[in-house]
C-alpha positions in Angstrom: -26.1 -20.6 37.6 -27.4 -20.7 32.9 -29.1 -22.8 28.6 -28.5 -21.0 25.2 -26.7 -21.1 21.9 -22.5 -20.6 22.1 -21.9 -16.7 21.5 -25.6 -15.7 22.0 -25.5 -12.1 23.8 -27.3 -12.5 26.9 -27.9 -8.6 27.4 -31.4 -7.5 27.0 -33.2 -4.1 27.0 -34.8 -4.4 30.1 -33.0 -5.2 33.2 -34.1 -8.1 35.2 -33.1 -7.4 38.7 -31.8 -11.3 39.9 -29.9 -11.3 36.3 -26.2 -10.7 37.8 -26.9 -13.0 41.1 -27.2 -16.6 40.3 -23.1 -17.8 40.5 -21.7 -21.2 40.4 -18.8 -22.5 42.8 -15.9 -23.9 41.4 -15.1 -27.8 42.4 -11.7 -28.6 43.8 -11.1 -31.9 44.4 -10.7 -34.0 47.5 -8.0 -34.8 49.9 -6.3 -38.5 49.3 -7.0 -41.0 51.6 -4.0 -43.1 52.4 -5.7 -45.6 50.0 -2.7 -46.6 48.0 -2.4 -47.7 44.0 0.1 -50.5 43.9 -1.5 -53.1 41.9 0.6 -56.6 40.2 2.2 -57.6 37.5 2.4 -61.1 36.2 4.4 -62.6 33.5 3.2 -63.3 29.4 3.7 -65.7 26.7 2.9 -66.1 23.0 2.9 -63.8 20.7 0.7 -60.2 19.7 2.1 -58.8 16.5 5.9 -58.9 17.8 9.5 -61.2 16.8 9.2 -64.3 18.1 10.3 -64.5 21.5 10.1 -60.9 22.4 6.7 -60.9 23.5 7.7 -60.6 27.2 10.2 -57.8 26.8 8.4 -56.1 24.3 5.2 -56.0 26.4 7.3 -54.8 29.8 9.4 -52.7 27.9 6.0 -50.6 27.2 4.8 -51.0 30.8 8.6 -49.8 32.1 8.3 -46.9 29.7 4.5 -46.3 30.5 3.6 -46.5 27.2 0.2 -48.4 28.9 -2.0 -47.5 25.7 0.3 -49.6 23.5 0.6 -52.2 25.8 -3.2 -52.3 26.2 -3.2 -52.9 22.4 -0.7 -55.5 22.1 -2.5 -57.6 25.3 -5.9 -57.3 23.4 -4.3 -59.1 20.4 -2.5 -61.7 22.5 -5.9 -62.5 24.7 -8.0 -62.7 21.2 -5.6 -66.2 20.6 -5.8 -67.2 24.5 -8.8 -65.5 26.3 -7.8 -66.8 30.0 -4.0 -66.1 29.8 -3.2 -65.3 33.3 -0.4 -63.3 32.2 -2.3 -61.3 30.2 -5.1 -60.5 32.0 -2.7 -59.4 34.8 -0.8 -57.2 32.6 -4.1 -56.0 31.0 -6.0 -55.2 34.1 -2.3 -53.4 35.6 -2.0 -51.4 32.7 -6.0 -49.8 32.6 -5.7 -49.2 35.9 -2.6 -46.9 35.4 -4.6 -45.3 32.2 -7.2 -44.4 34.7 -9.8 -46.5 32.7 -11.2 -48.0 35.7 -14.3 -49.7 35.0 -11.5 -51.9 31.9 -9.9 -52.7 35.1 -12.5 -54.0 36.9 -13.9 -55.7 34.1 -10.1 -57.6 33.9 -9.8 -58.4 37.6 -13.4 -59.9 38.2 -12.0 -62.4 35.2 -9.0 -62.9 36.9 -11.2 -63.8 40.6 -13.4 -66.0 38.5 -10.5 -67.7 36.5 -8.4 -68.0 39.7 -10.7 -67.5 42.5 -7.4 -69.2 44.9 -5.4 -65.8 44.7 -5.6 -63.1 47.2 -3.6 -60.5 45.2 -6.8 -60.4 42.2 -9.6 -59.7 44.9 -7.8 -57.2 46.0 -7.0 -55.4 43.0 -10.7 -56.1 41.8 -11.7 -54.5 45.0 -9.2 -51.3 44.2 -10.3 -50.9 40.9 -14.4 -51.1 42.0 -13.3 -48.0 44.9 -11.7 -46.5 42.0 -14.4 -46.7 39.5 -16.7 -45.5 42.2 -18.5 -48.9 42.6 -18.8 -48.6 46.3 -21.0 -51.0 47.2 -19.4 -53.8 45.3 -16.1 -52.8 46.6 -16.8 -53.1 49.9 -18.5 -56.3 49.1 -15.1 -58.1 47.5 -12.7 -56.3 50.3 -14.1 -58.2 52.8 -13.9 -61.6 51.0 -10.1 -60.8 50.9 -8.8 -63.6 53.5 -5.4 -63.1 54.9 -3.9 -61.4 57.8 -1.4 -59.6 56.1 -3.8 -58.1 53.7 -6.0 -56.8 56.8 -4.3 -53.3 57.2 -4.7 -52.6 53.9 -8.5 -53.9 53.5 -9.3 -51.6 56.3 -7.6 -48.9 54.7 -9.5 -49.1 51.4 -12.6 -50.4 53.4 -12.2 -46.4 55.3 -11.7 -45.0 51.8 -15.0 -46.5 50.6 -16.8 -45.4 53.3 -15.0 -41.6 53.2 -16.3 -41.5 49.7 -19.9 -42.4 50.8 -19.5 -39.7 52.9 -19.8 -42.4 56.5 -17.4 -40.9 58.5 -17.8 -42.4 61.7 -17.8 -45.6 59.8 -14.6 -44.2 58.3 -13.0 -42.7 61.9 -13.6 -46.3 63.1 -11.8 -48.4 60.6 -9.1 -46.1 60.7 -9.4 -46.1 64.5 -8.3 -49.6 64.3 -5.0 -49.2 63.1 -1.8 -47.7 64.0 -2.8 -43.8 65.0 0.4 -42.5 64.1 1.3 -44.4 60.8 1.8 -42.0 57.7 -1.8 -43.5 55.9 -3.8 -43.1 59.4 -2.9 -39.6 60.3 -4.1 -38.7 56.6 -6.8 -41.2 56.5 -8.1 -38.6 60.2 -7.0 -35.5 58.4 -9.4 -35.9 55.4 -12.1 -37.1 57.9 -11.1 -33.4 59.9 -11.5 -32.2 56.8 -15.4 -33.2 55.3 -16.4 -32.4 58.9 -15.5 -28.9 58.4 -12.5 -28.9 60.9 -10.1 -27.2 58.3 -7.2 -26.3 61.4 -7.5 -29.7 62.9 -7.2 -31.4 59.5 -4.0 -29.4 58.6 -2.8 -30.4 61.7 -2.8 -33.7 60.9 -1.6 -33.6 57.2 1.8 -31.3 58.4 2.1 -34.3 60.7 2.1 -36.9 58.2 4.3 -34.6 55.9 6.6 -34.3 59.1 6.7 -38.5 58.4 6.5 -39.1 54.7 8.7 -35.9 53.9 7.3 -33.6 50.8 4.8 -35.1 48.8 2.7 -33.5 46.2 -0.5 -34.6 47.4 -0.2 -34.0 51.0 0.9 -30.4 50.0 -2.4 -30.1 48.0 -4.2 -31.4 51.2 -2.7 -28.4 53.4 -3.2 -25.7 50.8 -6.9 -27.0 50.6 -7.1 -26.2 53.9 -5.7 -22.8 53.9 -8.2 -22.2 50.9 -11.1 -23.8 53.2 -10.1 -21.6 56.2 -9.8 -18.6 53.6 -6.4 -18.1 53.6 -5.9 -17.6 49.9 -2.8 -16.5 49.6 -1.5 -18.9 51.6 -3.1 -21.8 49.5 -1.7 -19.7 46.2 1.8 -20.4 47.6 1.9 -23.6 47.8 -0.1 -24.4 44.9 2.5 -22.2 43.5 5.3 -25.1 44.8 3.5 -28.1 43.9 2.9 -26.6 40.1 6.8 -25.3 40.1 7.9 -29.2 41.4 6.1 -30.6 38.7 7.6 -28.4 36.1 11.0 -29.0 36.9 11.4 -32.7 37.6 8.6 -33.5 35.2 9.1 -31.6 32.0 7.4 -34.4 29.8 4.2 -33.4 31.1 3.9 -30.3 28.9 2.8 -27.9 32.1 1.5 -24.8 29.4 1.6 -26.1 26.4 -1.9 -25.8 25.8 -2.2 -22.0 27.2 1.4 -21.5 24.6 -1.2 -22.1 21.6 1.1 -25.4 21.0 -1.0 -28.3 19.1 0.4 -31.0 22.3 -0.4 -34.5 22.1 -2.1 -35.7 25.6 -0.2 -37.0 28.5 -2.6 -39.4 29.4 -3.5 -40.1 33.1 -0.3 -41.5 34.3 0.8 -42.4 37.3 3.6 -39.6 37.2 0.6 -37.1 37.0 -1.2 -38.4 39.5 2.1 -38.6 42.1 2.9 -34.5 40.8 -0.8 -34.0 42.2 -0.8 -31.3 39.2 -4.3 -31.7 38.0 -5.2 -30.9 41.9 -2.9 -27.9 42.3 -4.2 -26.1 39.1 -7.6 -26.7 39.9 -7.1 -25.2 43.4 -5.7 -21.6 41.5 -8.7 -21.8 39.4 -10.8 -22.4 41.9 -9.4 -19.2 44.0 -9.5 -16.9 40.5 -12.6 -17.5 40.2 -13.9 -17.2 43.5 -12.3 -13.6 42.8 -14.1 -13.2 39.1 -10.8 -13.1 37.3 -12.7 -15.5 35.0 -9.6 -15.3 32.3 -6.9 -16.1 35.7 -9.2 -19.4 36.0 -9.3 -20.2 32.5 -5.5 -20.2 32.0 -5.4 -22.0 34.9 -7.1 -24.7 33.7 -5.6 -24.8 30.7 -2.0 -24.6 31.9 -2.3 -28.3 33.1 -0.8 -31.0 31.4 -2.8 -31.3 28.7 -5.2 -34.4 28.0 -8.1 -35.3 25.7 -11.8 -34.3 27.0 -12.4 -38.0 27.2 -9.5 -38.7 29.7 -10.5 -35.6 32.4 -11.2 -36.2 35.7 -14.7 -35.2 36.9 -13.2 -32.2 39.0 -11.4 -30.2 35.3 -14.0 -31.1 33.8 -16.7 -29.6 35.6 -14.3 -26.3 36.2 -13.6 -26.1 32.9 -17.7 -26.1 32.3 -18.1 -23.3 34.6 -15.1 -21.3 33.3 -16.0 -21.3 29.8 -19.9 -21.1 30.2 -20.4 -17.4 28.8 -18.7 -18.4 25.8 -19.9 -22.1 24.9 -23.2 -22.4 27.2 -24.2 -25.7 25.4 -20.7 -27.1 26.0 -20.8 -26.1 29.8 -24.5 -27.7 30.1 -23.3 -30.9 28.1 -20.4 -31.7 30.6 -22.1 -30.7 33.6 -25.4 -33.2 33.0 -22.7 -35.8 31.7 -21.3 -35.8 35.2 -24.3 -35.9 37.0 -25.4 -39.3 35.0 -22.1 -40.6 35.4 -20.8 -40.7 39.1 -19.3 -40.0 41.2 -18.8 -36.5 40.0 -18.0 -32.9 42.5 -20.8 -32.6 45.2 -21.3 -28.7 43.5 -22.5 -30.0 40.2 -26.0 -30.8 40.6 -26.4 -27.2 42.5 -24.5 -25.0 39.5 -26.4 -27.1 37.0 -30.0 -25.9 38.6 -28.2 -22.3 39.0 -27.4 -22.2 35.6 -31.1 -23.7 34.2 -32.5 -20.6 36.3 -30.5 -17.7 35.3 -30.7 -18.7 31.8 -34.5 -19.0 32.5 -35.1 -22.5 31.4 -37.9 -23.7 34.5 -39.0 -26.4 33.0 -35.3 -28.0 32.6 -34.7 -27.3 36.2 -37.6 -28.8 37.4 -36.9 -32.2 35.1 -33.3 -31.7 36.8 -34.7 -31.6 40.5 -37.2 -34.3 39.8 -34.9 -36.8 38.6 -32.1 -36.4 41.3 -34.5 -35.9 44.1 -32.0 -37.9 46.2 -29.0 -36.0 45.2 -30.9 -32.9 46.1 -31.5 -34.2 49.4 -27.5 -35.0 49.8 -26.0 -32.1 48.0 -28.6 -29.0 48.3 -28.8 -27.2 51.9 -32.1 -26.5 52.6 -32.2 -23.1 52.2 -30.8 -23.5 48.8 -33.5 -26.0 47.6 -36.0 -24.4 49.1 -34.6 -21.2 46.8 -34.7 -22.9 43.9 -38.0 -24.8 44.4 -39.5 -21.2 44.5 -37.8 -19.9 42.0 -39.4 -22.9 39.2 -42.7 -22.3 40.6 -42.8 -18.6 39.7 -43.7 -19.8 36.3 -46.8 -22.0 37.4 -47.9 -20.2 40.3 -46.7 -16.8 41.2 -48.4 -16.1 44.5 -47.1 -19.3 45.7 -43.6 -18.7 44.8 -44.2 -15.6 46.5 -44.9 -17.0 49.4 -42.1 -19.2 49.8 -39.9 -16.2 49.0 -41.6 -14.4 51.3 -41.1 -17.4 54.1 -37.4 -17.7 52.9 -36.8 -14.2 53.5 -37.9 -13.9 57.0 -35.4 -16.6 58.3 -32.7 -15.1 56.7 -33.8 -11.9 58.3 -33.9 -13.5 61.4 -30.1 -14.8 60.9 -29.2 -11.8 59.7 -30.4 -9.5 63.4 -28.7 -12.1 65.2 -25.5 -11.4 63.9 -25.7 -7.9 63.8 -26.2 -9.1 67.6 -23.2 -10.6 67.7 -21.4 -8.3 66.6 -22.2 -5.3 68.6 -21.8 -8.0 71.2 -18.1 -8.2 70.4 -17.1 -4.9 70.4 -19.0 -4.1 73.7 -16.1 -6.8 75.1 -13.7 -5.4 72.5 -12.4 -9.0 71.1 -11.3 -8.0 67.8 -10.6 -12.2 66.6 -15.0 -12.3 67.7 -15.5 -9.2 65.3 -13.6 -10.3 62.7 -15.5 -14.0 63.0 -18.8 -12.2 63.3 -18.1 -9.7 60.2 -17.3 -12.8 58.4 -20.5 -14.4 59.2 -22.9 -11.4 58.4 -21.0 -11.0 55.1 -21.8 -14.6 54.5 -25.3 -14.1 55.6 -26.0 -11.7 53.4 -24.7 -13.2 50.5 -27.5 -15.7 51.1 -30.4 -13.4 51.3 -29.5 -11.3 48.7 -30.7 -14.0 45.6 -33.7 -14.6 47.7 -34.7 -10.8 47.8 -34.0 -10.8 44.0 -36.1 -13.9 43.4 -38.8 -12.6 45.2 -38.9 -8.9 43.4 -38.7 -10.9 40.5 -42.2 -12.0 40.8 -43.3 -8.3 41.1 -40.6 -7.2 38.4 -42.2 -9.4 35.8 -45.7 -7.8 36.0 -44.4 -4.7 36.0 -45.2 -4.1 39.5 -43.3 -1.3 40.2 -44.0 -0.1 43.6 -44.3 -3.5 44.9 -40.7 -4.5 44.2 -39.7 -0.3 45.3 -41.6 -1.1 48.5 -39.6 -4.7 48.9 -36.2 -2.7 47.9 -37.4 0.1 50.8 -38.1 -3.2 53.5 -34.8 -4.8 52.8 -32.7 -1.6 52.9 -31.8 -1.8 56.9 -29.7 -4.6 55.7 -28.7 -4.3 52.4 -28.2 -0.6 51.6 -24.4 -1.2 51.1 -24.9 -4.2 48.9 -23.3 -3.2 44.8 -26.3 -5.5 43.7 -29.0 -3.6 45.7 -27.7 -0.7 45.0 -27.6 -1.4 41.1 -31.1 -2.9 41.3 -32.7 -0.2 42.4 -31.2 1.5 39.7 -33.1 -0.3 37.5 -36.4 0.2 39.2 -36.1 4.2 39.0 -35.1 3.6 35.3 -38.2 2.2 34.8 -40.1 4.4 36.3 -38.3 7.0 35.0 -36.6 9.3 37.6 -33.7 9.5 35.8 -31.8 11.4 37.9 -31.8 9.1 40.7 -31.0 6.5 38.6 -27.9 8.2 36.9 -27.0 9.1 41.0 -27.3 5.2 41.8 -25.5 4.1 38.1 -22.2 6.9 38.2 -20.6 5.1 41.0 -21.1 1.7 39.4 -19.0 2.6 36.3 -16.5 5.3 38.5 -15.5 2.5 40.2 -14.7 -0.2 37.2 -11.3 0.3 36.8 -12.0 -1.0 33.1 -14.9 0.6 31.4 -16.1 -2.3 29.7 -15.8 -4.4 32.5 -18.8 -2.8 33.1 -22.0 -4.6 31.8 -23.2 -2.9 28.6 -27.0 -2.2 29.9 -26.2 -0.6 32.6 -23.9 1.7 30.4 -27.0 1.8 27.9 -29.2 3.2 30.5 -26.5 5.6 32.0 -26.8 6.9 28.7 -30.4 7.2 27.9 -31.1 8.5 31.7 -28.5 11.3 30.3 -30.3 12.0 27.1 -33.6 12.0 28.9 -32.5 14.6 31.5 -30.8 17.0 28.9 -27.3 15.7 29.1 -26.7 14.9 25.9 -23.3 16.0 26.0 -22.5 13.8 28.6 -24.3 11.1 26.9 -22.0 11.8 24.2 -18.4 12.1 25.9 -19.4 8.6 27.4 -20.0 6.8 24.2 -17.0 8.0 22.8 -15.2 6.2 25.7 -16.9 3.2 25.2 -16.0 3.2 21.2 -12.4 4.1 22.1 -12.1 1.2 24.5 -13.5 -1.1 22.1 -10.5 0.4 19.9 -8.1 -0.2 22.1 -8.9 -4.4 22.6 -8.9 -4.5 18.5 -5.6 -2.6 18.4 -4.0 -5.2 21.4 -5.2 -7.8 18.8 -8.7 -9.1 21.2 -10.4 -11.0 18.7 -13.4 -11.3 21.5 -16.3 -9.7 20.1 -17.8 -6.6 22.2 -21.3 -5.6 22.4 -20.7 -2.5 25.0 -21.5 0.3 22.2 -23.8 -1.6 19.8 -26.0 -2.1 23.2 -26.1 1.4 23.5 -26.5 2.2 20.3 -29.6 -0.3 20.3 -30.9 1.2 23.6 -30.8 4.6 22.2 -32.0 3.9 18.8 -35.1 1.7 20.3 -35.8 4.9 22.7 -35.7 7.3 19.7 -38.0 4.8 17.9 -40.5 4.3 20.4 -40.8 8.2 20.5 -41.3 8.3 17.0 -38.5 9.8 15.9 -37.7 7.4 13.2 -35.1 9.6 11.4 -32.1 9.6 14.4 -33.6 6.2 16.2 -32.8 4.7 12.8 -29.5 6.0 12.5 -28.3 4.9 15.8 -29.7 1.4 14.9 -27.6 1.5 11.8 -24.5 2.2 13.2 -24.9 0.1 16.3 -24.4 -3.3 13.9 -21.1 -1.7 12.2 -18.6 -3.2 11.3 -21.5 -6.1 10.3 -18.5 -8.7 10.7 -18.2 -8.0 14.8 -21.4 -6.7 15.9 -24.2 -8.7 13.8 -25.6 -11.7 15.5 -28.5 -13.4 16.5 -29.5 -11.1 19.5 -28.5 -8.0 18.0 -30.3 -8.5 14.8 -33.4 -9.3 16.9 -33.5 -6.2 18.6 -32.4 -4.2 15.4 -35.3 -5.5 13.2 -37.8 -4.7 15.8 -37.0 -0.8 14.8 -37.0 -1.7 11.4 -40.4 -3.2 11.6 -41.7 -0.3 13.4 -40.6 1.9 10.7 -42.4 -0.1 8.0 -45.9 0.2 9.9 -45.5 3.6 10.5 -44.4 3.7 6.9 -47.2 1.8 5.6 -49.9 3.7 7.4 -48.5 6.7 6.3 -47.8 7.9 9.5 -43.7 8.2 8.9 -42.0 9.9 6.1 -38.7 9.6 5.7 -35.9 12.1 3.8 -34.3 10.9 1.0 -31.1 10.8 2.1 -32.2 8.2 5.3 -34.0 6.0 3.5 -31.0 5.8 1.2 -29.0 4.7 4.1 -31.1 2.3 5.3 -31.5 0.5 1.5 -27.6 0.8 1.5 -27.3 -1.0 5.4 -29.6 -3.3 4.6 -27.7 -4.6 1.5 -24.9 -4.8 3.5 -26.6 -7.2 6.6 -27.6 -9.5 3.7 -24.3 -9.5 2.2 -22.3 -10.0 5.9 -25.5 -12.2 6.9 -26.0 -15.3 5.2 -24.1 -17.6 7.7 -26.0 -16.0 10.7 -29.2 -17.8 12.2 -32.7 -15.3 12.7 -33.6 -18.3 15.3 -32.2 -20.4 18.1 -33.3 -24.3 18.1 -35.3 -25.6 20.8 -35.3 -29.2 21.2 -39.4 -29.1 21.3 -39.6 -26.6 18.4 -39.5 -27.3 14.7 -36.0 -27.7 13.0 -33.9 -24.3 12.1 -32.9 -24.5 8.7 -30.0 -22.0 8.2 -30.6 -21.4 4.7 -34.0 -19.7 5.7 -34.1 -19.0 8.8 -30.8 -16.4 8.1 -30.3 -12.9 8.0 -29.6 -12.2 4.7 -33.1 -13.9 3.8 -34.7 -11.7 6.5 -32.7 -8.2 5.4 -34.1 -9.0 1.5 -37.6 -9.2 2.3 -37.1 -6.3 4.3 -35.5 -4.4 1.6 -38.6 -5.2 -0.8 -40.9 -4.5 2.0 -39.8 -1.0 2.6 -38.9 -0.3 -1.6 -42.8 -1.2 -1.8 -44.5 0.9 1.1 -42.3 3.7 -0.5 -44.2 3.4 -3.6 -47.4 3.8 -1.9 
């Protein structure tokens, strides 16, 4: 659900309370239709660069050895001497279909249909490579201009394949209705229909069926262990993903299965044929898919890079929007790049236009999100359920009319409220008859349910949070706690409202059991730790405050010492939190010094974001300084002359500013923080002359 600079820390001293809600769904990719690939060959002459008389066996030897790239090259020489070579194009148009380079293809074969319009063979391979390239439309058009009896199962067969992908199914269910019902292609062809209707156990039904036919194959495997992950039978789904991915390995070693995860610099495997038939690309999406669904963001990540490796340019839409979402906390702009790259370039994962507007809204950019929605109105329509659109058209009119988003919220809320009594209905219902398989559906359901409601609640105390408003958004908080009381992120919102409204005690009651439970301190998010500690120091607990800071530094110790080159922000958060606290109170002296040492070492800990907040106490200081107000000791206002000597030495090659793309350029040999920590350094050398 997020725009910003690569590496910017997203933290901030105030907590929003919708902040930690907005998460985007990992893509898997589709079941096959019985659709299949087969395309022709046809025979060359002349010569491309090659001994005399070798042109044929030099061009097949490439296509036997599917080495299609160098083929490709070798054809493009021989068609620049004799552009309508029928041999050529054939081979040409066979070997950019096998690259995967679909639109080439089709490109080839409508020469081929125009040069030759007499044979059957090029309109349907014109018509496979149009499906392919996701030219529906057009594809359909030239299947049914195929003339020939025995071309008509297989017509039907891609003509049910189109109109899966346009997402007709009873267009689909009827073409497929047409042929034989218990042939290997038809019982798939039914099972991925089962399937996009939501009927995960009738759909694996039909794909064990067709594996009980064809034997073991790759992709009908993947088919079955989507459905165990549909039906949310992980583990199930993990072990055969698990078999697919250990096939692959062992009868396919060329594909370099890890290579990229090993550190190794492997050249791509391209998108052969082999890799397609392994169904690898499938399988490892599928575990990333189920890792993330879990948060073990770095499972995901290694899981995506553990397939075969291939160049960014030769990803199919599925990796590549997974590997968007995976990596977003470290390269934003990367992750918001691919994911609007797919979205003008279908067809592309039906959850891309909905974790592109997630991500414009947690990362606050409206106005992106609105230009988004606008533009793809019909997508919206086709991929957004209604509550969800109606979510996030509330949540990018908060910025233009608050009241109104408010109301929408507030409309929002009360039919998730409603679903949510009527399954707490159904599930008293359930045990009154004692049927434990209704419980466990009901549970299920209400879990669901609530999942729902809970970014709408957020959205709508957001409106409240903003303004500062806080009894309104205690009083919403107080409403919504019949159903939500149990809920990690109600709990750890309201948190943040008696934090800032300082009862710190019931804060520190409602933040202990947030970081007792993390079996990895950092794993924790460093502002709630930051206010754990300042609700401490506030109540007298300094000594507690004090114990947990030195675990925090101590597990940053222990990632540097396992040789974690990630940077961590957990203490110099704190650090910040404190020192801004100590600051705002006026006590210059110690708010100062916890600033300083929240930036050391300068080489990990100074950034963008973290100089931001630091300067702010700096620039406090030299008012206070100025107007005489603050004097400080020798000693600390050596310490500050030495710290900010060494922020201009560490930061010459860090940024003070973030380009915007309606803003004026950032030139980084101003806009830096060395420039920034110099003119400090004069400021404060002159106000101390005063």
């Amino acid at each position: 659900s997020q725009p910003a600079s690569s590496g910017r820390l997203r933290s901030r001293l105030h907590n929003r309370p919708w902040a930690c809600l907005l998460g985007g769904s990992m893509a898997t990719a589709v079941p096959r239709t019985g659709m299949g690939t087969a395309m022709g060959m046809g025979g060359i002459a002349g010569r491309a660069g090659i001994p005399e008389g070798k042109a044929t066996a030099t061009i097949y030897g490439l296509i036997r050895e599917q080495k299609y790239a160098d083929a490709v090259g070798l054809l493009n020489v021989e068609l620049q001497n004799f552009p309508r070579s029928r041999a050529a194009l054939s081979l040409l148009g066979y070997c950019y279909y096998y690259l995967q380079d679909f639109r080439a293809a089709t490109q080839t074969y409508e020469q081929l249909v125009q040069f030759h319009p007499e044979v059957e063979e090029y309109k349907i391979y014109y018509a496979q490579s149009l499906y392919k390239a996701g030219i529906y439309a057009d594809a359909s058009k030239v299947a049914m201009s195929v003339d020939g009896a025995e071309h008509s199962q297989r017509m039907s067969m891609l003509q049910a394949a189109i109109k899966y992908e346009e997402d007709d199914v009873s267009a689909c269910e009827s073409l497929l209705s047409e042929g034989d019902a218990t042939d290997a292609d038809s019982l798939i062809g039914t099972a991925c229909i089962r399937f996009k209707e939501g009927k995960t156990d009738e759909a694996r039904a039909k794909f064990e069926e067709a594996a009980g036919i064809l034997g073991w194959q790759a992709s009908v495997a993947y088919g079955i262990a989507l459905c165990h992950y549909q039906a949310g039978e992980y583990r199930r789904a993990l072990e055969l993903v698990g078999d697919i991915i250990e096939r692959g390995v062992r009868e396919h070693p060329e594909l370099s299965v890890g290579s990229n995860t090993g550190g190794l610099d492997t050249r791509s495997v391209g998108n052969t044929q082999i890799l397609r038939e392994t169904a690898l690309v499938e399988a490892f999406n599928l575990r990333a898919a189920i890792e993330f669904k879990f948060g073990n963001q770095s499972s995901a990540a290694e899981a995506l890079s553990d397939m075969p490796p291939r160049a960014e340019e030769e990803l199919d839409p599925v990796t590549l929007h997974n590997q968007a979402l995976v990596h977003f906390e470290s390269d934003p702009q990367a992750g918001f790049r691919k994911l609007n790259f797919l979205l003008q370039n279908p067809p592309f994962p039906h959850e891309t236009l909905r974790n592109l507007l997630l991500l414009y809204l947690k990362h606050e950019a409206f106005d992106l999100a609105a230009d988004i929605l606008a533009e793809n109105a019909h997508l919206a329509y086709k991929h957004l359920e209604p509550d969800l659109a109606d979510f996030i058209e509330a949540s990018i009119t908060v910025q233009t009319s608050p009241a109104e988003a408010f109301r929408k919220f507030d409309a929002l809320t009360s039919r998730h409220i409603d679903s949510l009594r009527k399954f707490t209905k159904s599930i008293q219902d359930a045990r009154l008859f004692q049927d434990g398989a209704s419980i466990k559906r009901c549970l299920e359901e209400y879990d669901s349910a609530l999942e729902r409601f809970i970014p709408v609640l957020m959205g709508m105390t957001k409106v409240y949070w903003d303004r500062e408003h806080w009894d309104m958004v205690e009083r919403l908080f107080r409403q919504s706690a019949e159903f939500c009381s149990e809920h990690p992120t109600w709990k750890l919102n309201v948190a943040h409202v008696c934090f800032m409204t300082e009862r710190y005690e019931d804060a520190i009651r409602h933040y202990e059991p947030v970081v007792s439970k993390s079996e990895k301190l950092l794993d924790v998010t460093a502002i709630i730790l930051a206010n754990l500690c300042v609700a401490y120091i506030m109540t007298a607990s300094n000594e507690v405050a004090e114990e947990l800071m030195r675990r925090i530094e101590q597990a940053e110790k222990a990632l540097i010492d396992d040789g974690d080159d990630k940077p961590v922000f957990h203490l110099c958060i704190v650090n910040l939190v404190i020192g801004t606290l100590y600051c705002a109170k006026g006590n210059f002296e110690f708010g100062i010094g916890r600033v300083v040492k929240s930036l050391e070492p300068f080489s990990r800990k100074l950034g963008t974001d973290t100089w931001f907040y630091a300067k702010r106490c700096l620039l406090g200081l030299a008012e206070g300084m100025a107007k005489h107000m603050v004097v400080l000791k020798d000693s600390t206002f050596a310490m500050l002359m030495e710290f900010l000597d060494g922020v201009a030495a560490a930061g010459k090659s860090v940024v003070t500013r973030i380009e915007q793309a309606d803003a004026v350029p950032v030139d980084p040999a101003v806009h830096n923080v060395m420039v920034e920590a110099r003119t400090l350094k004069r400021v404060f050398l002159r106000v101390r002359e005063q």
